[in-house]
C-alpha positions in Angstrom: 63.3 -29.2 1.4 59.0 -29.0 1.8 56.6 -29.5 -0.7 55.2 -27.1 -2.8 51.3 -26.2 -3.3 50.8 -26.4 -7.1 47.4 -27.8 -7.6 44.2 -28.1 -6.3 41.6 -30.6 -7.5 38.1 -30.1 -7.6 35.3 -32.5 -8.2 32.0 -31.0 -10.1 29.7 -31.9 -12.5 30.9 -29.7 -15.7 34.7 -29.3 -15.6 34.3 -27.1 -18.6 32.3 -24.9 -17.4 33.4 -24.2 -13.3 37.2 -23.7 -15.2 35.8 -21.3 -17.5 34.1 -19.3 -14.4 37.2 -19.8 -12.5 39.4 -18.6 -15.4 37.3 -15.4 -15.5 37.9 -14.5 -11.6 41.2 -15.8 -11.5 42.1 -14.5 -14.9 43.9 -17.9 -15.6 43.9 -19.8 -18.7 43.3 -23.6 -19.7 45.9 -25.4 -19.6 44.8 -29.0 -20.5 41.5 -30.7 -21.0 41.4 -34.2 -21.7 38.3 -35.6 -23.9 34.9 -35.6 -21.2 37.5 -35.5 -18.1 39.8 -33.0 -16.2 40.3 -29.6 -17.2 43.3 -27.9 -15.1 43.6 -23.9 -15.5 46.4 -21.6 -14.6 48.1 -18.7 -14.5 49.1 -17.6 -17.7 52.0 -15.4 -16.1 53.7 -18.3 -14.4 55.0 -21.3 -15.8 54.3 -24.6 -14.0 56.4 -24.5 -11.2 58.1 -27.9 -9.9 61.4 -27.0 -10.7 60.9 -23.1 -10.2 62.3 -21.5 -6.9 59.6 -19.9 -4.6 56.1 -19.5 -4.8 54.2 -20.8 -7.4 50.3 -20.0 -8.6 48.7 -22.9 -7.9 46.9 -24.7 -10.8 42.7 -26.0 -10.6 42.2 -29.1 -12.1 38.5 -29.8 -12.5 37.4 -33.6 -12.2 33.3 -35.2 -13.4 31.9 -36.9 -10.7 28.5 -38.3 -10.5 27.1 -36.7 -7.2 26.5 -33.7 -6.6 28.1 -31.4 -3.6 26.0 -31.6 -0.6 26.9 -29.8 2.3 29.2 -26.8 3.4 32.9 -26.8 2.3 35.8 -28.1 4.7 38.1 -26.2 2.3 37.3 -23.6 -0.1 39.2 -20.5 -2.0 39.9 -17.1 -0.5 40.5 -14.3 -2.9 41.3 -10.8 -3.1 40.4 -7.7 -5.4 43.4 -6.9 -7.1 42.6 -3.9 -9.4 38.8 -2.9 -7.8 37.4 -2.7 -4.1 36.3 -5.8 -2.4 32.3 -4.2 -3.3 32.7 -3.9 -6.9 34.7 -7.4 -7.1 32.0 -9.0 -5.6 29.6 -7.7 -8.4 31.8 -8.6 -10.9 31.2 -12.3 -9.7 27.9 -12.4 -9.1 27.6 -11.0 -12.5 29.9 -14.1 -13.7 27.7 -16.7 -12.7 28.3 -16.7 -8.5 25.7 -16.4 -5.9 25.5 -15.5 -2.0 26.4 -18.2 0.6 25.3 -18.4 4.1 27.9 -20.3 5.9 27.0 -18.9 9.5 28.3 -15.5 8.6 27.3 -12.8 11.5 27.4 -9.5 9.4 30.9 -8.6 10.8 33.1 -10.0 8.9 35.3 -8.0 6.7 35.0 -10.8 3.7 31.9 -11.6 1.4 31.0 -15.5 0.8 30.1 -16.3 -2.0 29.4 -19.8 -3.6 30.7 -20.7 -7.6 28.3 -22.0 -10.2 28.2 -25.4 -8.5 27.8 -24.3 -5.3 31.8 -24.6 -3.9 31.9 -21.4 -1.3 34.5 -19.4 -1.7 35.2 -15.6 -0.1 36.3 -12.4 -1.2 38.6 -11.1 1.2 39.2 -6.9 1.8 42.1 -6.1 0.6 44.4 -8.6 2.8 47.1 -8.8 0.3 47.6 -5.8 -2.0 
């Protein structure tokens, strides 16, 4: 038997308000949200999935922490257009509150980086899984 990814946490200044930008690209849902703490978002089309065979949408549960995010990711989110190209996905985030990242990109990648309200980078992939 292996373990199964069903959550990632992420630490931020305004859990509130990262979950509600991640619940619009992600089309997830809250959850939970305890008083001034974590909010944890999923998918509304999968129930929570520790007993559940296969895979399972992972959950984002969104922690305060004092400081502020200070350099470059060592892990960050991948995602892919599911009903639009990669081109008018990416609008449809920057119009939701994310911004251009320049993470050493060269121009020829076929993904778009982008970083979240808080700066997390994060990149929209071309159609890798469809």
């Amino acid at each position: 038997m292996a373990s199964k990814f069903t959550e990632l946490a992420i630490d931020c200044a305004d859990p509130r308000g990262l979950a509600r930008f991640w619940c619009s690209v992600l089309d997830y849902e809250v959850q939970s949200e305890e008083e001034g703490g974590v909010v944890t978002i999923g998918s509304p089309l999968a129930p929570e999935g520790k007993q559940r065979p296969g895979p399972v949408p992972p959950v984002l549960s969104f922690a305060p922490v004092p400081e502020g995010k200070i350099v470059k990711n060592r892990l960050h989110l991948d995602v892919n257009p599911t009903d639009r190209d990669q081109d008018d996905e990416v609008r449809r985030l920057l119009d939701l509150g994310a911004r251009h990242a320049d993470v050493g990109q060269t121009g020829e990648e076929s993904w778009v980086t982008l970083a979240d309200p808080e700066g997390n980078e994060f990149c929209v992939l071309a159609g890798r899984f469809r």
